[in-house]
C-alpha positions as CSV (number, residue, x, y, z in Angstrom):
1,X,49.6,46.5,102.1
2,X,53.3,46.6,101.5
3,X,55.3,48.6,103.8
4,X,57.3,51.2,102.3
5,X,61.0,51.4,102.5
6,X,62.8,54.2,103.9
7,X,63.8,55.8,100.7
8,X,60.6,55.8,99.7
9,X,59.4,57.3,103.0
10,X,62.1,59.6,102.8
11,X,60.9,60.8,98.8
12,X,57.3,61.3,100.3
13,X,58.2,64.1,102.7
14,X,60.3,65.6,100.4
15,X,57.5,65.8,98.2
16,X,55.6,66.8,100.8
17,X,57.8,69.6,101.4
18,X,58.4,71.0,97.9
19,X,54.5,70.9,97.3
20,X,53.9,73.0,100.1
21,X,56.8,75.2,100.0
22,X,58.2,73.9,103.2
23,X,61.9,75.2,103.1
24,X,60.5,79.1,102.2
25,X,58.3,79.0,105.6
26,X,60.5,78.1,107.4
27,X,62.9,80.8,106.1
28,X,60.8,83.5,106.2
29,X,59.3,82.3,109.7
30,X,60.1,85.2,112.4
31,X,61.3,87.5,110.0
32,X,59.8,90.4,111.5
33,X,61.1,89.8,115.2
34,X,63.3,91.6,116.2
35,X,65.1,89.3,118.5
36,X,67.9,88.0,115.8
37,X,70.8,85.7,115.6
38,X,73.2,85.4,113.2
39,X,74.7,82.3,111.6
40,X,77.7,82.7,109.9
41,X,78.4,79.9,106.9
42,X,81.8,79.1,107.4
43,X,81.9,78.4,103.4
44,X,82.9,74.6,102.1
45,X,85.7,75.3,99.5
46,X,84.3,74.2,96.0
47,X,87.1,72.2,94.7
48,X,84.5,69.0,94.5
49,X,81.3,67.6,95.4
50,X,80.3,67.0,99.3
51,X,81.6,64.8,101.4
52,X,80.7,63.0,104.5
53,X,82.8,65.4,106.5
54,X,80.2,68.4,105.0
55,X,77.1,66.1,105.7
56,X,78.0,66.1,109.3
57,X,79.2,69.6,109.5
58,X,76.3,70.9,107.8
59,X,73.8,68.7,109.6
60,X,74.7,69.9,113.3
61,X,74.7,73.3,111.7
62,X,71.1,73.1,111.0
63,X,70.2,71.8,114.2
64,X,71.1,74.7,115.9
65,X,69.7,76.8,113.3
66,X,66.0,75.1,113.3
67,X,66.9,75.4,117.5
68,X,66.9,79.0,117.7
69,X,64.0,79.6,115.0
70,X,61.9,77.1,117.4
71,X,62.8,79.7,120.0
72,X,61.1,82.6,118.3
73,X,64.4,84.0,116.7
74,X,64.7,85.7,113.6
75,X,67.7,83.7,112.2
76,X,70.4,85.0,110.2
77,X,71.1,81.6,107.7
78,X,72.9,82.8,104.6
79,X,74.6,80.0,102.6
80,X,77.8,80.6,101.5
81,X,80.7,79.2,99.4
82,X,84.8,79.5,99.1
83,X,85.4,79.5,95.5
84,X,89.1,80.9,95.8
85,X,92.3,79.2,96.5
86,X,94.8,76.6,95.7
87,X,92.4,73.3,95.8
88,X,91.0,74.3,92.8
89,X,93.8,75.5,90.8
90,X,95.5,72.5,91.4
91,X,92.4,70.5,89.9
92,X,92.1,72.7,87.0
93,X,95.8,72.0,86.4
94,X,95.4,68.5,86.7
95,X,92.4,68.6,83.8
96,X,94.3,70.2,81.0
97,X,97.8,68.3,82.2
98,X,99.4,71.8,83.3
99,X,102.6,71.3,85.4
100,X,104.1,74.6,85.8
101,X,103.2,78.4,86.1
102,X,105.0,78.5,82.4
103,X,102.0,76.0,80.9
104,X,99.5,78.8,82.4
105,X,101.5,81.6,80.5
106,X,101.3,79.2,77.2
107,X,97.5,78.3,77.9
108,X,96.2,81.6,78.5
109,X,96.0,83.1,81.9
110,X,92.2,84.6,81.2
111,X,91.5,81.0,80.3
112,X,92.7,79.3,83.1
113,X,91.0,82.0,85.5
114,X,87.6,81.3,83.4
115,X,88.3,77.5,83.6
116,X,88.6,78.1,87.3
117,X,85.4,79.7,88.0
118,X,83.3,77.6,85.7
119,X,84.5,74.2,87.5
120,X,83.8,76.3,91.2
121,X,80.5,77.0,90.5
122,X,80.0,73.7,88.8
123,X,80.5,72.1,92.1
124,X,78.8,74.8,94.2
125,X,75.8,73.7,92.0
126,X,76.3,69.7,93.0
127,X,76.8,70.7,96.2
128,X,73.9,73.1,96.6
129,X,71.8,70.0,95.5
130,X,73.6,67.4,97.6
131,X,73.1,69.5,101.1
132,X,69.4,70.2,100.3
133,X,68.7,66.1,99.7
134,X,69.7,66.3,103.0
135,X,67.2,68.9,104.2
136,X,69.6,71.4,105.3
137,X,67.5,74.7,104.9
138,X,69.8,77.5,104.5
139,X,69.1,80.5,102.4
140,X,70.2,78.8,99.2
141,X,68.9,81.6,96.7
142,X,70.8,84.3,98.3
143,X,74.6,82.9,99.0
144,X,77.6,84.8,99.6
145,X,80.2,83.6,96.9
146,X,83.9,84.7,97.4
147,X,84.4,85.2,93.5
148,X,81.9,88.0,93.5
149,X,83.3,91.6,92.9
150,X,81.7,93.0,95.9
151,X,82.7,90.3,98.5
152,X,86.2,90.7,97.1
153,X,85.6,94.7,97.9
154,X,85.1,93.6,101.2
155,X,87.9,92.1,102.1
156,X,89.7,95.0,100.8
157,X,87.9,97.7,102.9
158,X,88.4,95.0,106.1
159,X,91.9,95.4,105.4
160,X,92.2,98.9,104.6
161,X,90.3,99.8,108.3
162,X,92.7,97.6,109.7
163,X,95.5,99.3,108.3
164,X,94.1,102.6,109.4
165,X,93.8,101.6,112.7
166,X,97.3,99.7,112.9
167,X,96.3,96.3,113.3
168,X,98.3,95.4,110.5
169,X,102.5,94.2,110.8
170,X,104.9,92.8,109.0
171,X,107.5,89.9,110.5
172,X,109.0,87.4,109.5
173,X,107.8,83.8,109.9
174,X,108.0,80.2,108.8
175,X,106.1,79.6,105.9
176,X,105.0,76.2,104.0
177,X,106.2,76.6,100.8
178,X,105.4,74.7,97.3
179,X,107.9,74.4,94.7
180,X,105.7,73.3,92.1
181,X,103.2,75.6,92.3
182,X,105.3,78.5,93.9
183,X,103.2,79.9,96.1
184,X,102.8,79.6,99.9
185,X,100.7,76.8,101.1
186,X,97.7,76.5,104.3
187,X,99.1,74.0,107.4
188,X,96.0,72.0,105.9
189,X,97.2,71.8,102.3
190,X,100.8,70.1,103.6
191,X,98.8,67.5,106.1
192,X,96.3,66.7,103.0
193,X,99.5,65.7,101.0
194,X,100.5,63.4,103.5
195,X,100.7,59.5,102.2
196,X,102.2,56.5,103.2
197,X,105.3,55.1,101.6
198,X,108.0,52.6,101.5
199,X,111.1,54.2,101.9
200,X,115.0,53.0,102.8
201,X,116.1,53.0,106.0
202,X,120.0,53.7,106.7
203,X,121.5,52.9,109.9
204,X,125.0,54.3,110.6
205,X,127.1,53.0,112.8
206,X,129.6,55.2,115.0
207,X,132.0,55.5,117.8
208,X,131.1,57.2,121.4
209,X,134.0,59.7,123.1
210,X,133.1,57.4,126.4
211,X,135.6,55.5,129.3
212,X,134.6,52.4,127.6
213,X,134.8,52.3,123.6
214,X,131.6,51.2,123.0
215,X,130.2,51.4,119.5
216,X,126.5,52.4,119.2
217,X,123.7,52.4,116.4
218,X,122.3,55.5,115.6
Protein backbone atom coordinates (compact mmCIF):
# COMPACT_ATOMS: atom_id res chain seq x y z
CA UNK A 1 0.00 0.00 0.00
CA UNK A 2 1.25 3.36 -1.03
CA UNK A 3 1.80 5.84 1.64
CA UNK A 4 0.01 8.91 1.34
CA UNK A 5 1.58 12.22 1.08
CA UNK A 6 1.00 14.91 3.35
CA UNK A 7 -1.32 16.88 1.20
CA UNK A 8 -3.22 14.17 0.77
CA UNK A 9 -3.27 13.41 4.54
CA UNK A 10 -3.92 16.92 5.01
CA UNK A 11 -7.28 16.83 2.34
CA UNK A 12 -8.52 13.65 4.41
CA UNK A 13 -9.04 15.51 7.69
CA UNK A 14 -10.40 18.29 6.17
CA UNK A 15 -12.88 16.13 4.71
CA UNK A 16 -13.16 14.63 7.70
CA UNK A 17 -14.03 17.76 9.27
CA UNK A 18 -16.50 19.34 6.86
CA UNK A 19 -18.50 15.88 6.88
CA UNK A 20 -18.98 16.06 10.35
CA UNK A 21 -19.36 19.60 10.90
CA UNK A 22 -16.22 19.91 12.88
CA UNK A 23 -15.60 23.75 12.89
CA UNK A 24 -19.60 24.38 14.14
CA UNK A 25 -18.82 22.02 17.33
CA UNK A 26 -16.26 23.46 18.20
CA UNK A 27 -17.84 26.93 17.94
CA UNK A 28 -20.75 26.25 19.67
CA UNK A 29 -18.86 24.02 22.29
CA UNK A 30 -19.32 25.81 25.96
CA UNK A 31 -21.64 28.12 24.81
CA UNK A 32 -23.81 28.02 27.68
CA UNK A 33 -20.96 28.43 30.38
CA UNK A 34 -20.81 31.12 31.83
CA UNK A 35 -17.17 31.44 32.48
CA UNK A 36 -16.27 33.61 29.12
CA UNK A 37 -13.34 35.14 27.42
CA UNK A 38 -13.30 37.40 24.80
CA UNK A 39 -11.04 37.50 21.76
CA UNK A 40 -10.91 40.49 20.05
CA UNK A 41 -9.93 40.17 16.00
CA UNK A 42 -7.60 42.74 15.55
CA UNK A 43 -9.00 42.97 11.73
CA UNK A 44 -6.35 42.21 8.61
CA UNK A 45 -6.86 45.21 6.30
CA UNK A 46 -8.34 43.91 2.94
CA UNK A 47 -6.28 45.60 0.41
CA UNK A 48 -5.11 41.84 -0.89
CA UNK A 49 -5.10 38.30 -0.32
CA UNK A 50 -3.15 36.70 2.97
CA UNK A 51 0.10 36.64 3.53
CA UNK A 52 2.63 34.74 5.48
CA UNK A 53 2.69 37.45 7.99
CA UNK A 54 -1.44 36.67 8.51
CA UNK A 55 -0.79 32.82 8.54
CA UNK A 56 1.43 33.27 11.52
CA UNK A 57 -0.54 35.82 13.20
CA UNK A 58 -3.66 34.10 12.69
CA UNK A 59 -2.23 30.65 13.65
CA UNK A 60 -0.91 31.67 17.28
CA UNK A 61 -4.28 33.31 17.46
CA UNK A 62 -6.03 30.17 17.26
CA UNK A 63 -3.93 28.46 19.56
CA UNK A 64 -4.90 30.42 22.33
CA UNK A 65 -8.30 30.38 21.24
CA UNK A 66 -8.71 26.28 21.07
CA UNK A 67 -6.45 26.82 24.65
CA UNK A 68 -9.07 28.39 26.60
CA UNK A 69 -12.07 26.42 24.94
CA UNK A 70 -10.02 23.18 26.18
CA UNK A 71 -10.28 24.86 29.54
CA UNK A 72 -14.01 24.86 29.67
CA UNK A 73 -14.38 28.58 28.43
CA UNK A 74 -17.02 29.98 26.56
CA UNK A 75 -14.95 31.81 23.96
CA UNK A 76 -15.71 35.00 22.44
CA UNK A 77 -14.07 34.34 18.60
CA UNK A 78 -15.68 36.79 16.13
CA UNK A 79 -13.77 37.23 12.88
CA UNK A 80 -13.38 40.50 11.75
CA UNK A 81 -12.04 42.56 8.85
CA UNK A 82 -10.67 46.40 8.14
CA UNK A 83 -12.08 47.32 4.92
CA UNK A 84 -11.40 51.22 5.26
CA UNK A 85 -8.39 53.17 4.62
CA UNK A 86 -5.70 54.34 2.29
CA UNK A 87 -4.20 50.69 1.15
CA UNK A 88 -7.09 50.22 -0.73
CA UNK A 89 -7.70 53.48 -2.26
CA UNK A 90 -4.41 53.50 -3.42
CA UNK A 91 -4.98 49.99 -5.27
CA UNK A 92 -8.27 51.08 -6.69
CA UNK A 93 -6.33 54.01 -8.07
CA UNK A 94 -3.74 52.05 -9.39
CA UNK A 95 -6.59 49.75 -11.46
CA UNK A 96 -8.27 52.44 -13.39
CA UNK A 97 -4.76 54.54 -13.80
CA UNK A 98 -6.18 57.47 -11.36
CA UNK A 99 -3.35 59.83 -10.27
CA UNK A 100 -4.89 62.67 -8.58
CA UNK A 101 -8.01 63.54 -6.37
CA UNK A 102 -9.13 65.60 -9.71
CA UNK A 103 -9.26 61.94 -11.81
CA UNK A 104 -11.76 60.85 -8.76
CA UNK A 105 -13.91 64.04 -9.41
CA UNK A 106 -13.86 63.12 -13.41
CA UNK A 107 -14.46 59.25 -12.63
CA UNK A 108 -17.23 59.60 -10.37
CA UNK A 109 -16.81 59.78 -6.67
CA UNK A 110 -19.92 57.16 -6.00
CA UNK A 111 -18.03 55.01 -8.41
CA UNK A 112 -14.74 55.00 -6.96
CA UNK A 113 -16.41 54.41 -3.35
CA UNK A 114 -18.43 51.38 -5.06
CA UNK A 115 -15.18 50.18 -6.74
CA UNK A 116 -13.65 50.33 -3.35
CA UNK A 117 -15.97 48.16 -1.44
CA UNK A 118 -16.46 45.59 -4.22
CA UNK A 119 -12.45 44.99 -4.42
CA UNK A 120 -12.57 44.96 -0.12
CA UNK A 121 -14.84 42.37 0.07
CA UNK A 122 -13.46 40.57 -2.83
CA UNK A 123 -10.38 40.01 -0.82
CA UNK A 124 -12.22 39.47 2.50
CA UNK A 125 -13.76 36.52 0.49
CA UNK A 126 -10.05 35.09 -0.64
CA UNK A 127 -9.01 35.63 2.56
CA UNK A 128 -11.84 34.15 4.39
CA UNK A 129 -11.00 30.93 2.31
CA UNK A 130 -7.22 31.18 2.65
CA UNK A 131 -7.28 31.28 6.75
CA UNK A 132 -9.87 28.43 6.95
CA UNK A 133 -7.43 26.01 4.54
CA UNK A 134 -5.45 26.69 7.36
CA UNK A 135 -7.92 25.52 9.98
CA UNK A 136 -8.25 28.68 11.81
CA UNK A 137 -11.84 28.28 13.37
CA UNK A 138 -13.11 31.69 13.98
CA UNK A 139 -16.72 32.66 13.71
CA UNK A 140 -16.54 33.16 10.00
CA UNK A 141 -20.38 33.53 9.35
CA UNK A 142 -20.85 36.28 11.73
CA UNK A 143 -17.75 39.00 11.15
CA UNK A 144 -17.58 42.38 12.13
CA UNK A 145 -16.80 44.42 8.79
CA UNK A 146 -15.76 48.12 9.30
CA UNK A 147 -17.80 49.28 6.03
CA UNK A 148 -21.08 48.31 7.74
CA UNK A 149 -23.43 51.26 8.78
CA UNK A 150 -23.72 50.11 12.30
CA UNK A 151 -19.93 49.54 13.03
CA UNK A 152 -19.36 52.99 11.57
CA UNK A 153 -22.24 54.17 14.19
CA UNK A 154 -20.01 52.88 16.68
CA UNK A 155 -17.20 54.56 16.30
CA UNK A 156 -19.25 57.65 16.33
CA UNK A 157 -21.03 57.07 19.73
CA UNK A 158 -17.23 55.98 21.11
CA UNK A 159 -16.29 59.30 20.15
CA UNK A 160 -19.25 61.19 21.09
CA UNK A 161 -18.95 59.53 25.05
CA UNK A 162 -15.54 60.52 24.86
CA UNK A 163 -16.20 63.92 24.01
CA UNK A 164 -18.74 64.09 26.77
CA UNK A 165 -16.52 63.03 29.13
CA UNK A 166 -13.50 65.22 27.89
CA UNK A 167 -11.20 62.78 26.81
CA UNK A 168 -10.99 64.46 23.63
CA UNK A 169 -8.04 67.49 22.74
CA UNK A 170 -6.88 69.26 20.12
CA UNK A 171 -2.82 70.07 19.65
CA UNK A 172 -0.74 70.32 17.42
CA UNK A 173 1.65 67.60 16.20
CA UNK A 174 3.86 66.26 13.51
CA UNK A 175 2.10 64.62 10.89
CA UNK A 176 3.19 62.30 7.83
CA UNK A 177 1.93 63.86 5.11
CA UNK A 178 1.23 62.70 1.25
CA UNK A 179 1.29 65.01 -1.47
CA UNK A 180 -0.12 62.84 -3.99
CA UNK A 181 -2.89 61.59 -2.29
CA UNK A 182 -3.40 64.62 0.15
CA UNK A 183 -4.23 63.15 3.05
CA UNK A 184 -2.35 62.33 6.22
CA UNK A 185 -0.56 59.07 6.18
CA UNK A 186 -0.13 55.90 9.26
CA UNK A 187 3.88 55.68 10.60
CA UNK A 188 3.29 52.19 8.77
CA UNK A 189 2.24 53.53 5.35
CA UNK A 190 5.68 55.82 5.17
CA UNK A 191 8.01 52.62 6.44
CA UNK A 192 5.99 50.40 3.69
CA UNK A 193 7.18 52.91 0.95
CA UNK A 194 10.55 52.50 1.91
CA UNK A 195 12.93 51.03 -1.11
CA UNK A 196 16.37 50.95 -1.94
CA UNK A 197 17.97 53.24 -4.42
CA UNK A 198 21.02 54.52 -6.07
CA UNK A 199 21.43 57.86 -5.40
CA UNK A 200 24.45 60.70 -5.77
CA UNK A 201 26.50 61.30 -3.16
CA UNK A 202 28.07 65.03 -2.83
CA UNK A 203 30.85 65.65 -0.63
CA UNK A 204 31.75 69.37 0.13
CA UNK A 205 34.72 70.35 1.11
CA UNK A 206 35.25 73.31 3.72
CA UNK A 207 37.44 75.29 5.91
CA UNK A 208 37.59 74.92 10.02
CA UNK A 209 37.81 78.40 12.19
CA UNK A 210 40.77 76.29 14.07
CA UNK A 211 44.70 77.35 15.34
CA UNK A 212 45.80 75.20 12.52
CA UNK A 213 43.94 75.71 9.00
CA UNK A 214 43.11 72.51 8.43
CA UNK A 215 40.60 71.71 5.71
CA UNK A 216 38.05 68.95 6.49
CA UNK A 217 35.43 66.67 4.39
CA UNK A 218 32.12 66.99 5.38
Amino acid sequence: MLKKSVKEIEKDIEDFWNTHNIATQFKNLNKDNNKQFYFCQGPPFTSGEAHIGHAWNHIIKDAIIRYKTAQGYNVFKRAGWDMHGLPIEVKVEGKFGIKTKKDIEIFGPDKFIAECKNFAITNMQAMTSQLKELTVWLDWENPYLTIDKHYMESVWFGIKKAHKKNLLYEKEKVIHWCPRCETAMAGYEVADGYKEVTDTAIYVRTKLKLKSNKSSNS
